[in-house]
C-alpha positions as a printed NumPy array, in Angstrom:
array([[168.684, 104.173, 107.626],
       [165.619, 103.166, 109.539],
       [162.957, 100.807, 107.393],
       [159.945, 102.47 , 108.145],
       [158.725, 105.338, 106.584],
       [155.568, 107.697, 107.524],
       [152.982, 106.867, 105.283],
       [149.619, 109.211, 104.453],
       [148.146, 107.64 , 107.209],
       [149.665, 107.881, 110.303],
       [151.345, 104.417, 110.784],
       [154.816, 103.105, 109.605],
       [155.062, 101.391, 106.58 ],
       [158.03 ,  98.867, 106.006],
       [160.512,  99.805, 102.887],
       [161.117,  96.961, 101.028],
       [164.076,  96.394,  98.962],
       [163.673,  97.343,  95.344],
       [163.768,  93.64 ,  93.594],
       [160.93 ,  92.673,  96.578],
       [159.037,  95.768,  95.883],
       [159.18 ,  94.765,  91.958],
       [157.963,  91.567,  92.923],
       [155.236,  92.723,  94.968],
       [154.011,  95.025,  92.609],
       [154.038,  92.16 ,  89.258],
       [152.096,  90.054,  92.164],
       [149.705,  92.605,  93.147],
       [148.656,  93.531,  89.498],
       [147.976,  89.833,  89.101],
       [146.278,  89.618,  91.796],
       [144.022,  92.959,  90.676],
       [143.644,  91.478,  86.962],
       [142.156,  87.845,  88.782],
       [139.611,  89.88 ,  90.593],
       [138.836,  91.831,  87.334],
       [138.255,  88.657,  85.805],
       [136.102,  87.019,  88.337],
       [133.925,  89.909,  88.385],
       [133.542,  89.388,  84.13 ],
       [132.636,  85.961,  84.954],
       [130.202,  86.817,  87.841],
       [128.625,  89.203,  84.924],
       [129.08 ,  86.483,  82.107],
       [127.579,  83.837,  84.266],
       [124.545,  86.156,  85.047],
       [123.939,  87.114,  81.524],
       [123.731,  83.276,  80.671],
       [120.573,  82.933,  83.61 ],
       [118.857,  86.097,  82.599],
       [118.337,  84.23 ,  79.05 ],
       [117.535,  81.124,  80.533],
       [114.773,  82.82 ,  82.786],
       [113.638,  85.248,  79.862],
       [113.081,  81.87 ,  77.73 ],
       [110.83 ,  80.418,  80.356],
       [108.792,  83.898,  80.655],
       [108.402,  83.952,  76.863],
       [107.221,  80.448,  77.19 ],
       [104.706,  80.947,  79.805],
       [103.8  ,  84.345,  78.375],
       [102.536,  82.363,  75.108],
       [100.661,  80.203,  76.877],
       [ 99.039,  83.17 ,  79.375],
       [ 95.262,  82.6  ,  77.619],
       [ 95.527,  78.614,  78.224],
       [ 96.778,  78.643,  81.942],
       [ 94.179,  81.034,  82.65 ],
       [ 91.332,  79.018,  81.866],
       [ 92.694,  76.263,  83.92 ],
       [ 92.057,  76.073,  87.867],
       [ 92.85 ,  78.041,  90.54 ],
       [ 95.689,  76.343,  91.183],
       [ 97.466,  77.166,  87.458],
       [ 96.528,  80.696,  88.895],
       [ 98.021,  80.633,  91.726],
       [101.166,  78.493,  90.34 ],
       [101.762,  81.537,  88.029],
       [101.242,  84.105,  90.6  ],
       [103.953,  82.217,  92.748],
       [105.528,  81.58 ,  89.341],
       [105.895,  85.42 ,  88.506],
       [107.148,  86.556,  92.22 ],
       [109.97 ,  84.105,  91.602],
       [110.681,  86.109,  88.1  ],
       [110.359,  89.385,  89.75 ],
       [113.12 ,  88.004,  92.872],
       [115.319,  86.298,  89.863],
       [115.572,  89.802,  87.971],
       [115.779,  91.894,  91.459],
       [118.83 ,  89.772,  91.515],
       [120.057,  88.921,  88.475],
       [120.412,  93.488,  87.734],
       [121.8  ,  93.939,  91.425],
       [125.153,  91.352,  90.544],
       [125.558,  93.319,  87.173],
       [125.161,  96.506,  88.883],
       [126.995,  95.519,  92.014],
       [129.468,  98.13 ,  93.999],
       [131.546,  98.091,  96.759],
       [129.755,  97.778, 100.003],
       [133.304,  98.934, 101.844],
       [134.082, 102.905, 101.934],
       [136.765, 104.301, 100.058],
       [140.417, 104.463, 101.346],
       [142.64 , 107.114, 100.997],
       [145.452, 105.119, 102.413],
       [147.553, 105.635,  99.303],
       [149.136, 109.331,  98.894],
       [148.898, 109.337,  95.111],
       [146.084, 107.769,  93.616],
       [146.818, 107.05 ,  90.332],
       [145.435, 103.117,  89.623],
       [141.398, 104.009,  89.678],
       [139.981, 105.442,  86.695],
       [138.14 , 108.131,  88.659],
       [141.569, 109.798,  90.047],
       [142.952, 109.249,  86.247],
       [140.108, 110.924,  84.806],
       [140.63 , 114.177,  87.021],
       [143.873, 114.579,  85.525],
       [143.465, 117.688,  82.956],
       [145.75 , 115.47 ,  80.149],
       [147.56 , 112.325,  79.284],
       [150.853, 114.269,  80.081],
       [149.871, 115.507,  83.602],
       [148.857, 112.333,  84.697],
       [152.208, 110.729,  83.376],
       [154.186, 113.001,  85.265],
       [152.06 , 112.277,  88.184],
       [152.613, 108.438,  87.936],
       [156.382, 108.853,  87.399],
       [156.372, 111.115,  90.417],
       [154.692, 108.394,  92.212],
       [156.708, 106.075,  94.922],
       [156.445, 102.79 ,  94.142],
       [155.447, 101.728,  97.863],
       [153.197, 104.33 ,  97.359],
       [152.013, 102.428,  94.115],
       [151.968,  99.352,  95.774],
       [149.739, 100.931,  98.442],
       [147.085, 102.387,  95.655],
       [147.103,  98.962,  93.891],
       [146.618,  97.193,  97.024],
       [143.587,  99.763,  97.71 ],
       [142.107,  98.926,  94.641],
       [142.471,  95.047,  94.98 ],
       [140.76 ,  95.509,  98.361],
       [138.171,  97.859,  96.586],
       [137.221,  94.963,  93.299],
       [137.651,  91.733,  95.913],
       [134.443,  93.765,  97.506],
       [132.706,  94.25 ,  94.673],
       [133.453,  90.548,  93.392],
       [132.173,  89.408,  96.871],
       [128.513,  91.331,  96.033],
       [128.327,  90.24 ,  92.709],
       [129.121,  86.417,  93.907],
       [126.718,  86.723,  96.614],
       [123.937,  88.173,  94.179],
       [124.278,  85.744,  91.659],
       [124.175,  83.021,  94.314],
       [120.281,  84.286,  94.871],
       [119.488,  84.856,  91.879],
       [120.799,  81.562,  90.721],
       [118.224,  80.013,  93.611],
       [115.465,  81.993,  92.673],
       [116.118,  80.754,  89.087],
       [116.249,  77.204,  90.456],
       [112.413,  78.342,  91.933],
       [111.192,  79.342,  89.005],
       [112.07 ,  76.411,  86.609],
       [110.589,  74.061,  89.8  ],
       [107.195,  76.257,  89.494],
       [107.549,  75.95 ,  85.493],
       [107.789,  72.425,  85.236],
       [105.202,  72.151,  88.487],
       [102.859,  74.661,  85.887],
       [103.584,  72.587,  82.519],
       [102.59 ,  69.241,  84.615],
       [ 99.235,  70.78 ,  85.723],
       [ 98.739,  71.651,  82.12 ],
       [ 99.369,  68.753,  80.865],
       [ 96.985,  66.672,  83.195]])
């Protein structure tokens, strides 16, 4: 019997033994559920500088009437100060509401791993029979689409928090830089 097999695509896809393919498949969900979990960390981490950065607004916020009659350079420091919130939160919301930047596949011939091609099944029962009537290389294929699909997302989130963590790092600098000019 010849190891390739047509796939929904038009290129061959290699057969693999059953015990390989069982493998495979235990390995790919693991590797799915790690990218899952990096992108609740991502989220997690995020949540953690948006309270950090919130405290420091409150804390300037209370102290609005005082850094206004100061100098021009409090002023300024605040106006710098408050463009550094306004990058922070641009990038703080974009990692939480982060999506793939690649397009969607349809590589796989049954869908049945997303939640959007679950959802369009009418009940629990059709999309059973629909999963059981899947091929497990055919499986495989889906799950591998949706590890590519998350690993994307995880990569925007990642490089999101990354800048907002920097423009957090700003906006303590301009904080302390502000409390020092106060306290002089």
């Amino acid at each position: 019997m010849d190891n390739t097999q047509l796939g929904s695509g038009s290129t061959a896809i290699e057969r693999l033994p059953m015990a390989e393919l069982s493998m495979r498949l235990d390995q790919a969900w693991k590797v799915l559920n790690l990218n899952q979990e990096l992108i609740r960390a991502a989220d997690q981490k995020v949540y953690l500088l948006i309270v950090m950065s919130t405290l420091l607004v409150t804390y300037v916020s209370t102290n609005l009437e005082k850094i206004m009659r100061q100098g021009m350079l409090e002023r300024g420091i605040l106006i710098v100060f408050l463009v550094a919130v306004a990058f922070f939160f641009y990038f703080a919301l974009s990692t939480v509401v982060s999506r793939s930047r690649s397009k969607p596949q349809a590589e796989a011939a049954r869908r049945v791993v997303f939640f959007g091609d679950i959802a369009l099944h009418d009940s629990a029962g059709e999309y059973a029979r629909a999963f059981r009537g899947t091929d497990p290389h055919d499986l495989l294929d889906d799950i591998c689409c949706q590890i590519h699909s998350v690993g994307s997302i995880v990569g925007e989130k990642y490089r999101f928090y990354r800048r907002a963590w920097m423009s957090l790092l700003v906006e303590v600098s301009l904080f302390l830089l502000l409390e020092f000019s106060l306290a002089l």
